[in-house]
C-alpha positions as CSV (number, residue, x, y, z in Angstrom):
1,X,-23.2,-34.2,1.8
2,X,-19.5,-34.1,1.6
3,X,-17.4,-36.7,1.5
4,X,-14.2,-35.2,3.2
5,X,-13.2,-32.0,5.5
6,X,-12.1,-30.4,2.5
7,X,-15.1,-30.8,0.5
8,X,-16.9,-29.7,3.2
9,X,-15.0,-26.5,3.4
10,X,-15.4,-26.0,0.1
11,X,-19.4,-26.3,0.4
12,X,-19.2,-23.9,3.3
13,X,-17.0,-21.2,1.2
14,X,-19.2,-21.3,-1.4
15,X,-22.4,-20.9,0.9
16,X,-20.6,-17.9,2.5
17,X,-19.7,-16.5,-1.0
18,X,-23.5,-16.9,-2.1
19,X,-24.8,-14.7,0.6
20,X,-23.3,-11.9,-1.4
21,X,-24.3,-13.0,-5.0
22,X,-27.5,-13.4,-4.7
23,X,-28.3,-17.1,-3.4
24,X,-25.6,-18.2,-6.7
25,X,-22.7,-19.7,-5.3
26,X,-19.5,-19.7,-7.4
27,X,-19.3,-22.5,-9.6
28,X,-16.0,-22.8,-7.9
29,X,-15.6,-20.9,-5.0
30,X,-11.8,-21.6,-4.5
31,X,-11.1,-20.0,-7.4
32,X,-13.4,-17.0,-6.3
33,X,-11.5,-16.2,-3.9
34,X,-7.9,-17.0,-5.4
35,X,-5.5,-13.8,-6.4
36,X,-3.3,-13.1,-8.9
37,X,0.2,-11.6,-8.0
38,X,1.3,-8.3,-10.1
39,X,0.4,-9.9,-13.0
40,X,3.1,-12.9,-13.1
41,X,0.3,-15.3,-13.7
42,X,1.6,-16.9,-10.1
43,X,-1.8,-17.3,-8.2
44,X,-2.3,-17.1,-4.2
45,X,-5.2,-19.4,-3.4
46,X,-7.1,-18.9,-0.2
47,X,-6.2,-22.3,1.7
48,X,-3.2,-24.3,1.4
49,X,-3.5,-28.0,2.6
50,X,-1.7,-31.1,2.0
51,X,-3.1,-31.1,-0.9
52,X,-0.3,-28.5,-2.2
53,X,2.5,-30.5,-0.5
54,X,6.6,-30.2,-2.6
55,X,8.9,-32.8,-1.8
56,X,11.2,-31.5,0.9
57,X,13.9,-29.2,-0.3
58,X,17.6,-30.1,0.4
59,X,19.2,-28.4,3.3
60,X,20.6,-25.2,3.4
61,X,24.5,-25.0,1.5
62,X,22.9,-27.5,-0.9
63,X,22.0,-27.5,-4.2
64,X,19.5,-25.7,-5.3
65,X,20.1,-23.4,-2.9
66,X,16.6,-22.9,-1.9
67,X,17.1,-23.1,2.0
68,X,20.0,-20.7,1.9
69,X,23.5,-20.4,0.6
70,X,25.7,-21.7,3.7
71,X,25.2,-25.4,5.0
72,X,26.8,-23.8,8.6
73,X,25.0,-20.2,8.8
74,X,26.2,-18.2,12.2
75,X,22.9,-18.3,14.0
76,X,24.4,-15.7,16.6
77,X,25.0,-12.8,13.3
78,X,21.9,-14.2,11.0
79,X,22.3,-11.7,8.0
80,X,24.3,-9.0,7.5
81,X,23.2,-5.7,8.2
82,X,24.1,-4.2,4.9
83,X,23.7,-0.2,5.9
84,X,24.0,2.3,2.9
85,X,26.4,5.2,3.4
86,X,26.7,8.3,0.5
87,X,28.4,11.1,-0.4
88,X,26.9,13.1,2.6
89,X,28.6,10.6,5.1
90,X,32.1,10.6,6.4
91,X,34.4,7.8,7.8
92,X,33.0,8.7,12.1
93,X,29.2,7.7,10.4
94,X,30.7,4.3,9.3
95,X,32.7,3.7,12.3
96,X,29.8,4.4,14.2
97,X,27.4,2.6,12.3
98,X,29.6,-0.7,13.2
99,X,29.8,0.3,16.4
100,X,26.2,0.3,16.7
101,X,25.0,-3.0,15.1
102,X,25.9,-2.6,11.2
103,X,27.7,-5.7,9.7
104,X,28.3,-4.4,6.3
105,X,28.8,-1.7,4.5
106,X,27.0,-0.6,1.2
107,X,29.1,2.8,0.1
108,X,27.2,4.3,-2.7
109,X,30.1,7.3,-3.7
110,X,32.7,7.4,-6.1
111,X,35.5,7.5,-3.8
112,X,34.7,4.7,-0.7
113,X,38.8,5.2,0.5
114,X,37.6,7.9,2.6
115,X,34.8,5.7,4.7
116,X,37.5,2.8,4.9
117,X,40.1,4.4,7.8
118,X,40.0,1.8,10.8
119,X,37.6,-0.3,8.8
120,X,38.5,-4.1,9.3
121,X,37.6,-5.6,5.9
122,X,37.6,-9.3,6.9
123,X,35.0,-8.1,9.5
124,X,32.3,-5.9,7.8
125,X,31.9,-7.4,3.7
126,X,31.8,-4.2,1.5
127,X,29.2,-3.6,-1.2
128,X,30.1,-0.8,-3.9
129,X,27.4,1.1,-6.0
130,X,29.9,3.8,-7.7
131,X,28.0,3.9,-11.2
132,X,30.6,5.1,-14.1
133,X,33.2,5.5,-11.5
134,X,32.9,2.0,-10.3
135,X,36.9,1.4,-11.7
136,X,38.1,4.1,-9.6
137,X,36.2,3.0,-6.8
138,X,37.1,-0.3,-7.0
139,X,40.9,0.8,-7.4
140,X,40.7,2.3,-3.8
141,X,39.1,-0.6,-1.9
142,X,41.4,-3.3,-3.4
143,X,44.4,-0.7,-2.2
144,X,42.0,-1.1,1.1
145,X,42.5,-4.9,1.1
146,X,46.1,-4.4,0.7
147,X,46.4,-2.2,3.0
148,X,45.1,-4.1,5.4
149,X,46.7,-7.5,4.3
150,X,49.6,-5.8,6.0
151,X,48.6,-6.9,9.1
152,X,49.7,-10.6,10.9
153,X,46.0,-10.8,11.9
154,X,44.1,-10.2,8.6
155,X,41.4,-12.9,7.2
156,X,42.0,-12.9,3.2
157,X,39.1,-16.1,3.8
158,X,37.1,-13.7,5.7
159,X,36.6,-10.7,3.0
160,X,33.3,-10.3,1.1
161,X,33.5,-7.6,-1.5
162,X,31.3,-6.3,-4.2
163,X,32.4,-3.8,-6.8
164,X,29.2,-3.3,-7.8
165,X,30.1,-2.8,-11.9
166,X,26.2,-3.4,-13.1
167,X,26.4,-2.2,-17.0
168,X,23.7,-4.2,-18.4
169,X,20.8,-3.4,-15.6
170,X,22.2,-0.2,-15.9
171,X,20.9,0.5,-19.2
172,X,18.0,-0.9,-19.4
173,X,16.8,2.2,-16.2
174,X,19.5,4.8,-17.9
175,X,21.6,4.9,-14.9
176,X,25.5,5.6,-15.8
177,X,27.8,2.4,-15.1
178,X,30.8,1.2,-16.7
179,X,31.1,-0.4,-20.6
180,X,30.9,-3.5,-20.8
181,X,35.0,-3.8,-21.6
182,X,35.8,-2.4,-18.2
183,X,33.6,-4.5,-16.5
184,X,34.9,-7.9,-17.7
185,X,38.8,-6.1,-16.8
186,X,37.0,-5.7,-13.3
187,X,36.0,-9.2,-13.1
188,X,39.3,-10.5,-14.4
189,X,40.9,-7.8,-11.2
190,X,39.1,-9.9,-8.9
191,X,39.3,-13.0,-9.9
192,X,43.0,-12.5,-9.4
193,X,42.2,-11.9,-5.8
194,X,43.2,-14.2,-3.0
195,X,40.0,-12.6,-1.2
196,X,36.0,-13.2,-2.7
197,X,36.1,-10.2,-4.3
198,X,33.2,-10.0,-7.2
199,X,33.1,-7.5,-9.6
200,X,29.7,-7.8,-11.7
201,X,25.9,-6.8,-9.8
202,X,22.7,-8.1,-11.2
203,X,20.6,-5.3,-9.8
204,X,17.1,-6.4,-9.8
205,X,15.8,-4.0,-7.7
206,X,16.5,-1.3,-10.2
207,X,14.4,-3.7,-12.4
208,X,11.7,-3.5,-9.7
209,X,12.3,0.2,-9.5
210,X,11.5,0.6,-13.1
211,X,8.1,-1.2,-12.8
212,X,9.4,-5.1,-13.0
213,X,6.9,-7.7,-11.6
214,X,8.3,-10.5,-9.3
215,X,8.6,-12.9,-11.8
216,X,10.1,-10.1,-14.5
217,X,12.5,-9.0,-11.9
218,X,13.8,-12.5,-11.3
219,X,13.7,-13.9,-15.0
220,X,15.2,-10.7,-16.1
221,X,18.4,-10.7,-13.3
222,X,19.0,-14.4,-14.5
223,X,18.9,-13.1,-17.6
224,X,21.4,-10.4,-17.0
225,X,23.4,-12.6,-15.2
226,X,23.7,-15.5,-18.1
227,X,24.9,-12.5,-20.6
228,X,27.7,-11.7,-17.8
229,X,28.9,-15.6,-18.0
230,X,29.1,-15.5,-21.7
231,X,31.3,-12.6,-21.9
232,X,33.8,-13.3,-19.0
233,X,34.1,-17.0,-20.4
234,X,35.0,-15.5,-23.5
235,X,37.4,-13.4,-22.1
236,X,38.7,-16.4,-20.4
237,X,37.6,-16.9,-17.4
238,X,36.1,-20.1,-16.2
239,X,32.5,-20.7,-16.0
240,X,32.7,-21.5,-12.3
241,X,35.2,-18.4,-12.2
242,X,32.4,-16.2,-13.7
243,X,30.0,-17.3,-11.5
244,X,32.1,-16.5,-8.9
245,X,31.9,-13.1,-9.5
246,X,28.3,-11.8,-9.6
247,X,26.3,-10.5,-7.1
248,X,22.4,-10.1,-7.3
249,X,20.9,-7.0,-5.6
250,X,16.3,-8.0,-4.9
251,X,14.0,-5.4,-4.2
252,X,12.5,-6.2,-1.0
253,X,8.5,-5.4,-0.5
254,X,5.9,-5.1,2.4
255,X,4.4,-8.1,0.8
256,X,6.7,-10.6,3.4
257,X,5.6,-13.8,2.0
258,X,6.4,-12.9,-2.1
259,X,9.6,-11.3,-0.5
260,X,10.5,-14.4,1.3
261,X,9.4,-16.4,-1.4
262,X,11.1,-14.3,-4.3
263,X,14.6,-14.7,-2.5
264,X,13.9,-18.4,-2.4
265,X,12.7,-18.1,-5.7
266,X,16.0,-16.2,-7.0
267,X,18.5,-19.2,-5.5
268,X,16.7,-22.0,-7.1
269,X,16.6,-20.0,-10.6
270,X,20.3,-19.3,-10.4
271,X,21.5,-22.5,-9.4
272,X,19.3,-24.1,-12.4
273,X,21.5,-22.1,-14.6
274,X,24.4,-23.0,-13.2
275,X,23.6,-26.3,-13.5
276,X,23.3,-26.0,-17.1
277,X,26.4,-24.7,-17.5
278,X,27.8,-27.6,-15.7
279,X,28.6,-26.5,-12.4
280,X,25.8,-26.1,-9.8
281,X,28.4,-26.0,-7.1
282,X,29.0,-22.5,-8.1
283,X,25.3,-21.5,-8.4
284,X,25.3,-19.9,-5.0
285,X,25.7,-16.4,-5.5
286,X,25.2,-13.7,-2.5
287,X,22.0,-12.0,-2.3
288,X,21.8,-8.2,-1.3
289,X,17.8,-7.3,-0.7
290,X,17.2,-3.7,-0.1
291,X,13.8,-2.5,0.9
292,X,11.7,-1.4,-2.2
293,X,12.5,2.4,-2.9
294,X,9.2,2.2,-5.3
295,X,7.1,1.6,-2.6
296,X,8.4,4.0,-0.4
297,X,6.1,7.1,-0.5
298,X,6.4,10.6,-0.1
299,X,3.3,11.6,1.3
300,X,3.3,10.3,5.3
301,X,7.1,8.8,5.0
302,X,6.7,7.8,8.6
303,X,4.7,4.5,7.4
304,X,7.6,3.8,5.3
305,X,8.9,2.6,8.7
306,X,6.3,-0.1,8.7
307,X,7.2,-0.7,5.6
308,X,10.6,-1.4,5.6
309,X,10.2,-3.7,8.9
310,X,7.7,-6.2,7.2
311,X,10.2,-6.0,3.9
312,X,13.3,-6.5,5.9
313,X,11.2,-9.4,8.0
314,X,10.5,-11.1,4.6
315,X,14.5,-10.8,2.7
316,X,15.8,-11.7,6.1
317,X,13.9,-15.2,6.8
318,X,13.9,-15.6,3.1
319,X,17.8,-16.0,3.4
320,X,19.0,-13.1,2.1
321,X,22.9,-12.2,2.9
322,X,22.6,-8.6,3.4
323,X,19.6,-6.8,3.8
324,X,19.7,-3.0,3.5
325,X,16.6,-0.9,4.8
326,X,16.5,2.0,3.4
327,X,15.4,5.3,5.1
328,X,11.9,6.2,6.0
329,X,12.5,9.5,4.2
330,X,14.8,8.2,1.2
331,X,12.0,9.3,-1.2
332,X,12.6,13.2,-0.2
333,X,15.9,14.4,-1.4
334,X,16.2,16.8,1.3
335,X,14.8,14.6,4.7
336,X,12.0,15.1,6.3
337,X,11.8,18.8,7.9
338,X,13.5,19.1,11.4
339,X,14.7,15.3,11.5
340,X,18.6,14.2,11.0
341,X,19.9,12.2,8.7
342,X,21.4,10.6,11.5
343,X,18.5,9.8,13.0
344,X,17.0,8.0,9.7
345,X,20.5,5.8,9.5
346,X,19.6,4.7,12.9
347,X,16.0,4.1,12.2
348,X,16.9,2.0,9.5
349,X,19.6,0.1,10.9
350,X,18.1,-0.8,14.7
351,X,14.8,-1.7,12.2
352,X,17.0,-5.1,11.6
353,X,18.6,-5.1,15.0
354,X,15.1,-5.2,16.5
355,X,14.7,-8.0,13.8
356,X,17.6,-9.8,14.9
357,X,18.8,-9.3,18.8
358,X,15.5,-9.0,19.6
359,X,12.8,-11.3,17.7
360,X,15.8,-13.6,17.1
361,X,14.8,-14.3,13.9
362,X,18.5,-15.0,12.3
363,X,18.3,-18.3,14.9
364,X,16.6,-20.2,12.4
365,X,17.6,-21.3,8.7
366,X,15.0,-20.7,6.2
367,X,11.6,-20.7,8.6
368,X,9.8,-20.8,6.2
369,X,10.5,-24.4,4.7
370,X,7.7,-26.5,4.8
371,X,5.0,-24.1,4.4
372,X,2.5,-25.4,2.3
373,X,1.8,-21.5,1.2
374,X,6.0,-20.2,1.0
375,X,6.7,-23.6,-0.5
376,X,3.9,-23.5,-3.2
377,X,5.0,-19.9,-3.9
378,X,8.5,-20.1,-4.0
379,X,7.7,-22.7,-6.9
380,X,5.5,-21.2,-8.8
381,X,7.6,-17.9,-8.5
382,X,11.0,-19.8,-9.8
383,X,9.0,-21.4,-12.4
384,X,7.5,-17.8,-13.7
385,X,10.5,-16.2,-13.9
386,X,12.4,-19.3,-15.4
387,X,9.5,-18.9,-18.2
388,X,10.7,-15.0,-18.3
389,X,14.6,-15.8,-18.6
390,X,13.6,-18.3,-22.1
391,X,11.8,-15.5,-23.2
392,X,14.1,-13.1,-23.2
393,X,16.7,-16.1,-24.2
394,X,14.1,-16.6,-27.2
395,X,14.3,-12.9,-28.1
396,X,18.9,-13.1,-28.7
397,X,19.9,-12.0,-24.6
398,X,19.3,-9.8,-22.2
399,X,21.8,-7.4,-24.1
400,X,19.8,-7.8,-27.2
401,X,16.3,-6.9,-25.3
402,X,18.6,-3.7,-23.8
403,X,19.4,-2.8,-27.5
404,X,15.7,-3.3,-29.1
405,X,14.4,-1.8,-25.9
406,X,11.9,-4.9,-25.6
407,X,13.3,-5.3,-22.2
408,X,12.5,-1.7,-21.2
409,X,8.8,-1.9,-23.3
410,X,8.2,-4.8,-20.7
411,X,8.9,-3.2,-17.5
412,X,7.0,0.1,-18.9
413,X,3.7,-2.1,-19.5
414,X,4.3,-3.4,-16.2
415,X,4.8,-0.4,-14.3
416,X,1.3,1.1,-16.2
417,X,-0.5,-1.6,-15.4
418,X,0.5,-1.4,-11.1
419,X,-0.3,2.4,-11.8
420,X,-3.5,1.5,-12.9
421,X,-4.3,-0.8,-9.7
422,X,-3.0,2.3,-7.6
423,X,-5.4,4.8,-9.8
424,X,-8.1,2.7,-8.7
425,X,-7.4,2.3,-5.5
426,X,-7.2,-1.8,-5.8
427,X,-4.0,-1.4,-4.7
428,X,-3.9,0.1,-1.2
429,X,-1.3,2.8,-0.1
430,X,-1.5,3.7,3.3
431,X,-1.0,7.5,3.7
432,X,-1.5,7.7,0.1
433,X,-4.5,6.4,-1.4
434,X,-6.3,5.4,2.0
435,X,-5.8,7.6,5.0
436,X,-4.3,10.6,3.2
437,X,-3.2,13.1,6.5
438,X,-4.1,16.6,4.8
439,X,-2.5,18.4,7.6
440,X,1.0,17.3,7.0
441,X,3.5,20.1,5.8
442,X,3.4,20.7,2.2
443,X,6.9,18.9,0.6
444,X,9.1,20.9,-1.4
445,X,8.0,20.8,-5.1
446,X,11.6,19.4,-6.3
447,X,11.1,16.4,-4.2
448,X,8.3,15.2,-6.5
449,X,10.4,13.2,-9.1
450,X,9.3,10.1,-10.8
451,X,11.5,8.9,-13.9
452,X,12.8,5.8,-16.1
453,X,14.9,5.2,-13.2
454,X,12.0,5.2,-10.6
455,X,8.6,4.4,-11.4
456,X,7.4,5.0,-7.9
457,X,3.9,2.9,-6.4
458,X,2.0,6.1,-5.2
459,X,3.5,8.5,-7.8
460,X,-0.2,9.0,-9.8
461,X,-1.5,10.5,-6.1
462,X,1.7,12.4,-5.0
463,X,1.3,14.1,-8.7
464,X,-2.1,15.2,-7.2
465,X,-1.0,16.2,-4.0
466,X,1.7,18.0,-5.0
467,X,-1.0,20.4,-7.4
468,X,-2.8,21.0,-3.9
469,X,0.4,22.3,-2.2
470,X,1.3,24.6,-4.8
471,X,-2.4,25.6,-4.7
472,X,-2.3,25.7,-0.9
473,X,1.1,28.0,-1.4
474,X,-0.9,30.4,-3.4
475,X,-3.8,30.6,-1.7
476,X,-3.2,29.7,2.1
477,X,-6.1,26.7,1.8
478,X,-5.9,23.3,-0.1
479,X,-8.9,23.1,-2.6
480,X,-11.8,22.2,-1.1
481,X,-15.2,20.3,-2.1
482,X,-18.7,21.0,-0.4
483,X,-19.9,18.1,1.7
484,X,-23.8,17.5,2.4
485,X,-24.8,14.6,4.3
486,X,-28.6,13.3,4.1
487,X,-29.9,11.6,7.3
488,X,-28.1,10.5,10.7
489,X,-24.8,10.1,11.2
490,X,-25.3,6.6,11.3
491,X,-26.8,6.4,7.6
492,X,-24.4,8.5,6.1
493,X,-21.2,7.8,8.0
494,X,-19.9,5.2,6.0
495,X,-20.1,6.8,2.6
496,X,-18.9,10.5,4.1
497,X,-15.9,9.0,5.7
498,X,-15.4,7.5,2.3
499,X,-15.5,10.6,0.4
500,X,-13.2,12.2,3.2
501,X,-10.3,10.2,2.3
502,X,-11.3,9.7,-1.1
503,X,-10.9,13.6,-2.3
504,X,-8.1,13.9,0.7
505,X,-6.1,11.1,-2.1
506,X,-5.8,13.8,-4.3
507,X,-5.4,16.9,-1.8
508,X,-8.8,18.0,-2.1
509,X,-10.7,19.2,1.6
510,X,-14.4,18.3,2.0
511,X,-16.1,21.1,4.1
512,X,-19.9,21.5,5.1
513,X,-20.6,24.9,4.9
514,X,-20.8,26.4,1.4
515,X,-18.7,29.8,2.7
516,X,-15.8,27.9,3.6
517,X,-15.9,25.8,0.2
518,X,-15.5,29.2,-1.4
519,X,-12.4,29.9,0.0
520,X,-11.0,27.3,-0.9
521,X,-12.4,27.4,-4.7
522,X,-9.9,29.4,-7.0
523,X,-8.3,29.1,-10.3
524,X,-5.2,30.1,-10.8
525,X,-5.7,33.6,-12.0
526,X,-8.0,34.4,-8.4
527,X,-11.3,34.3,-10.2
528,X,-13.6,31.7,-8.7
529,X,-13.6,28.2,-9.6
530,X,-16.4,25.3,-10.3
531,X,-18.4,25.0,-7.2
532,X,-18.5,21.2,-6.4
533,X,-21.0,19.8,-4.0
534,X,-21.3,16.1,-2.7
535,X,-23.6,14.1,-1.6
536,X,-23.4,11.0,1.3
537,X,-26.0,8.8,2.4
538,X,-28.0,6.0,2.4
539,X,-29.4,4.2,-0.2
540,X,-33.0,4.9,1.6
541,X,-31.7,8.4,1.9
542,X,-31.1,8.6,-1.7
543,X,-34.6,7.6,-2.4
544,X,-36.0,9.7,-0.3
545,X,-34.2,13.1,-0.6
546,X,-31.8,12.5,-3.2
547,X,-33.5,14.1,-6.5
548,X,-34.9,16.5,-4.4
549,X,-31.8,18.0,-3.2
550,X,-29.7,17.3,-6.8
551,X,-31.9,19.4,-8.3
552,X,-31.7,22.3,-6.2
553,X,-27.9,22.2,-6.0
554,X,-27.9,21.9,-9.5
555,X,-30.0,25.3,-9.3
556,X,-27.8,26.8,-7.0
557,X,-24.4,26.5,-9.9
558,X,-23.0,23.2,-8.6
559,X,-21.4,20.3,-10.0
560,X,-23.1,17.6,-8.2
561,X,-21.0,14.4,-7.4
562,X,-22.5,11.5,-5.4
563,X,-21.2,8.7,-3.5
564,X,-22.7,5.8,-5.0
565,X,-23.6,3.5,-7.9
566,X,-24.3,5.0,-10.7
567,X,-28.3,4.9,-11.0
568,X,-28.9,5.3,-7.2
569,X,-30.1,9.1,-8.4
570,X,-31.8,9.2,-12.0
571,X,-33.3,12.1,-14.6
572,X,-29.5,13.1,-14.8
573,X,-29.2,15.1,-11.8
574,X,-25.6,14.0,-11.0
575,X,-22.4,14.8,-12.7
576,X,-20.1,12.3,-11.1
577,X,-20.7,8.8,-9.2
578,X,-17.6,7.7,-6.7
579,X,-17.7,4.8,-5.8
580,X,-15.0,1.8,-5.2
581,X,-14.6,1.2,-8.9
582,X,-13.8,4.5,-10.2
583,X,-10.6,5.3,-11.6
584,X,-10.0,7.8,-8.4
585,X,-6.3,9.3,-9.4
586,X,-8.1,10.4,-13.0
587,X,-11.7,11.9,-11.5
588,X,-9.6,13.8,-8.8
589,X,-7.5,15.2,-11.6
590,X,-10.7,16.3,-13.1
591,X,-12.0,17.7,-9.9
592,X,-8.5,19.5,-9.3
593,X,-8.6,20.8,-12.6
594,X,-11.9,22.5,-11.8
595,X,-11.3,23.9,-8.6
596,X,-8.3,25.7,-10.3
597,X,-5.3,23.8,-8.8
């Protein structure tokens, strides 16, 4: 008998667990059921009691940060609605945008003047991604400022602006920026300022986009960000000057509590290193999360609105400063067919405005405090990607790592190693990898890009999809596998429904009758292709009718997959078992390959 409630819990969990073991309960059955995250080593346990409890973190505006960066945060604005504006907007889309909710502005172009007619810049902070023309750039929004200091009414205080030079993430995802040279001149610019201008970006969500865990993506941005200190101090700035000018960008993630956590995480890392270089006062840089463009899929872009609302829940109540959501459709160059880009700027933005105006969620500082879980997490998070920034410390600097390519060996291993957990389906990808919708409109085949820059979550099954829609272009039908069920509807129903949205993963069509699998079977020349039959049922079903049947498709020419264990159907009657386990993304290669797509 248990002494406590939680040893008593712990009895129960393991009596649960041994139901499906065989009688054996775990020999610790809180481990069992305790998750790793991407990885990091950071583990998510099933529970979290008192037993977990922090000390209580300092309030918000105080060192370390945790809670939030202002000790007086305007409950009525909560974060800033940071929206993004390219080259394919004009200065009526910005003015309209802050007419409609927006509360900064993120201009991603190499000449932001243009946007900034009738902009206030003590009102809306201003966040510049301009790449190897980020000088330029940054030459025509400081003429902005000037502009605009003109006036008797303008708020020098007031103005927030990023100029977005980010050289050293840059290079490590091959993205053009500006040397190294220019961007300490930059920094040195706006240091002059009598505004908060700040010239450098740590952008970790380029990191993320190149296949960074949580913890790498942190450690990595601290990282980035030391290297940035040493060479504006030894230009001559101060050190509390050079931290005064960077900027970290987070990718944020439908996971809401690692987002939360990770932009907790991110303050307390910073401000450590701050501290160490003897001012933690100055170890509250601005945080800019933008929802993860890595995760945002292709196939089905219209859960990418779900998405971005449980990623732009998790940066905002995490503290963030300016959250950006990007577009349901920002992995399609071209939009979806027959919508605006208008209307996915104002999907995006009234996605926050719902957030805030509505839910009211910018009414409270850091909601998550307390939490056993967020609290534990937010921990263990700062303390994985502390371990990350020594390493890379260990290993002669971020620059260093960018040199040796160490840095960009890491992310690489990373990235192949989420692929693999997508591949198998561990990872789960709504529209993607579960619930595929076959009847959606083929995308054009210069949409499917995945490179250094991007190493995109569902990329292994939009590679697979994208085979079928050429195939479907060629043929008028997507290639299709024969389905035969064995028993009633009942017995077979969970392992069809299975199969369904297994093979739809990878573009394939599961029919029942044998002519309309031929119509869809061709290789690429017009000469038929493998014929490919599988089975669903029962286990009993299997016993019963299983070999029977094998055989006599086997007789027929097919290929003979079965859903199942491998075993349930002996005397090697069956080519392929699918099952939960398999490595899906490479067996539907296979099977593509096959049918001729």
């Amino acid at each position: 008998m248990a002494d406590n409630p939680y040893d008593a819990w712990r009895e129960s969990v393991g009596a649960v667990l041994a139901k499906s073991r065989g009688g054996t309960p775990p020999e610790d059955p809180i481990a069992a059921l305790t998750t790793p995250t991407e990885d990091d080593g950071v583990l998510i346990a099933p529970l979290y009691s008192q037993r977990d409890e922090l000390p209580e973190a300092p309030l918000p505006g105080a060192y370390p940060y945790t809670r939030g960066g202002s000790p007086t945060p305007d409950v009525r604005l909560g974060w800033r609605v940071a929206e993004v504006f390219g080259p394919e907007t004009d200065a009526a889309d910005v003015l309209g945008a802050l007419e409609s909710g927006a509360s900064a502005l993120w201009i991603t172009r190499r000449d932001p003047g243009v946007l900034l007619d009738g902009v206030y810049p003590d009102m809306a902070p201003i966040l510049l991604t301009a790449g190897s023309h980020a000088v330029e750039a940054a030459d025509q929004v400081l003429a902005a400022l000037d502009t605009a200091a003109r006036s008797d009414q303008y708020r020098a205080d007031l103005v927030r602006v990023s100029l977005g030079a980010a050289p050293l993430t840059s290079a490590v995802v091959g993205r053009s920026d500006v040397s190294d040279e220019e961007a300490v001149a930059l920094a040195r610019t706006a240091d002059a300022r009598a505004e908060d201008v700040r010239a450098l970006v740590v952008d970790g969500a380029d990191l993320h986009n190149a296949g960074a865990t949580c913890a790498q993506e942190l450690g990595l941005a601290a990282a980035a960000g030391l290297d940035h200190i040493r060479a504006l101090t030894a230009a001559g700035l101060s050190v509390a000057a050079a931290l005064g000018q960077v900027t970290v960008r987070l990718a944020a993630t439908d996971d809401q509590f690692l987002t939360l956590a990770k932009i907790r995480a991110w303050r307390t890392v910073w401000a450590r290193v701050a501290e160490q270089l003897g001012h933690p006062e100055a170890g509250n840089a601005p945080v800019h999360a933008v929802t993860s463009l890595a995760a945002t899929s292709q196939r089905d872009p219209w859960v990418n609105m779900l998405r971005g609302t449980v990623a732009a829940f998790g940066a905002g109540v995490g503290g963030a400063d300016y959250v950006t959501t990007l577009g349901y459709d920002a992995a399609l160059p071209g939009g979806v067919e027959g919508y605006s880009p208008a209307f996915s700027r104002r999907i995006a933005r009234n996605t926050q405005l719902l957030l805030l105006e509505e839910s009211n969620l910018g009414r409270v500082a850091d909601p998550g405090a307390g939490s056993w879980h967020v609290e534990s997490l937010t921990d263990d998070l700062a303390r994985a990607a502390w371990a990350e920034l020594q390493a890379v410390e260990r290993d002669g600097g971020f620059a260093r790592g960018v040199e040796d390519e160490t840095i960009a060996n890491r992310l690489g291993e990373a990235a192949e190693r989420r692929d693999a957990a997508v591949s198998r389906r561990a990872r789960k990808l709504t529209g993607v990898n579960e619930f595929p919708n076959l009847a959606e409109a083929p995308i054009a085949p210069s949409a499917a890009t995945n490179g250094p820059v991007l190493r995109a979550y569902a990329a292994p099954f939009e590679a697979l999809r994208t085979r079928s829609d050429s195939f479907l272009r060629e043929h008028g039908v997507r290639p299709r596998i024969r389905m035969v069920t064995i028993g009633s509807v009942a017995a077979h129903n969970g392992r069809s429904t299975f199969l369904t949205n297994l093979l739809a993963s990878g573009g394939i069509e599961t029919v029942l009758d044998a002519d309309e699998q031929v119509a869809g079977t061709a290789t690429v020349d017009g000469s038929p292709g493998a014929k490919i039959v599988v089975l669903a049922g029962s286990d009993g079903g299997y016993a019963d009718e299983g070999e029977t049947l094998a055989r006599s498709l086997r007789d027929e020419g097919y290929l003979v997959l079965l859903a199942g264990a491998p075993g349930t159907v002996g005397d090697g009657l069956i080519d392929f078992y699918l099952h939960a386990k398999i490595d899906a993304a490479a067996v539907l290669d296979d099977l593509l390959t096959r049918l001729g797509a």
